[in-house]
N, C-alpha and C positions, 0 to 999 in steps of 0.2 A: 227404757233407754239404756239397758245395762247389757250390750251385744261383747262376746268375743271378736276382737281385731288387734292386730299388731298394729304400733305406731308407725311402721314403716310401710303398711298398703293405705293404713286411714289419712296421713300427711307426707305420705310422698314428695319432697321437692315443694314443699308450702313455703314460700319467704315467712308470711305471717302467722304458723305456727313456729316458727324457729323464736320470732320475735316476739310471740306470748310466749315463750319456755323461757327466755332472756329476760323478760321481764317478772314473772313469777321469782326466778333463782335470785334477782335482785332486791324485791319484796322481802323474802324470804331473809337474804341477807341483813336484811335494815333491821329487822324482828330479832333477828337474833342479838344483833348488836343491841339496840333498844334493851333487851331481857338482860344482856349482860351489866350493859351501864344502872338497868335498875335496879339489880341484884347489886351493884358494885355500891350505890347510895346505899342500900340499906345496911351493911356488913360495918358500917362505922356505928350506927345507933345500936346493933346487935352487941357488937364488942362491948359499946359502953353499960347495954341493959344485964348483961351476962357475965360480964368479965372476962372474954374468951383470951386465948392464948392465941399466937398465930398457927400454931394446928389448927386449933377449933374453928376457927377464920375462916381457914384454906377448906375444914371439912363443911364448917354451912355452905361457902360458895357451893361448891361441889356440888352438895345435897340441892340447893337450889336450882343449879342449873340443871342437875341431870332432872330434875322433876320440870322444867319448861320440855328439857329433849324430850321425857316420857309422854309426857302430854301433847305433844308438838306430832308425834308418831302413832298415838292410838286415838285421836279425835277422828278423822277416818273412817275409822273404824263404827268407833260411838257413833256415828251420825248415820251408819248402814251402807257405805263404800266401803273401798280400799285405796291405802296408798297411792296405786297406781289408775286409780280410776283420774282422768284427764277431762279435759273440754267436751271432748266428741263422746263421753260417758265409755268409752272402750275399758276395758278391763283384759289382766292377762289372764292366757291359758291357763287353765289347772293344768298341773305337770303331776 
């Protein structure tokens, strides 16, 4: 299932591809949000367990969150796609 195609010969003028891409980026949205509010609950019990300073604070978020974006970018991967592997299983060109 893993063919070279560009998204613009495989959904050409699709309404219903536009509107799963629209819906994915919103998903997508919600998730991130959700990772930030959960990282945001936990950064109170951390200060208390640690004694952080507001550096420390600012750098666990940080650290947290970039560890969701790393994870978030190479599952993908780990699962044996790519990124850009889509619905119709298209994959891009090696360049």
């Amino acid at each position: 299932m893993n063919k070279n195609c560009s998204v613009e010969t495989a959904h050409a003028g699709s309404t219903t591809y536009v509107f799963l891409v629209c819906i994915v980026a919103a998903l997508g949205g919600l998730l991130v949000s959700y990772d930030i509010g959960v990282i945001n609950e936990a950064i109170g019990p951390l200060k208390k367990h640690f004694d952080l300073d507001p550096v420390q604070q600012g750098w666990a978020f940080f650290s947290a969150l970039l560890g969701c974006t790393a994870l978030t970018l190479t599952f993908p991967y780990l699962k044996g796609g790519s990124v850009l592997t889509g619905l119709s299983g298209c994959t891009a060109p090696s360049v």
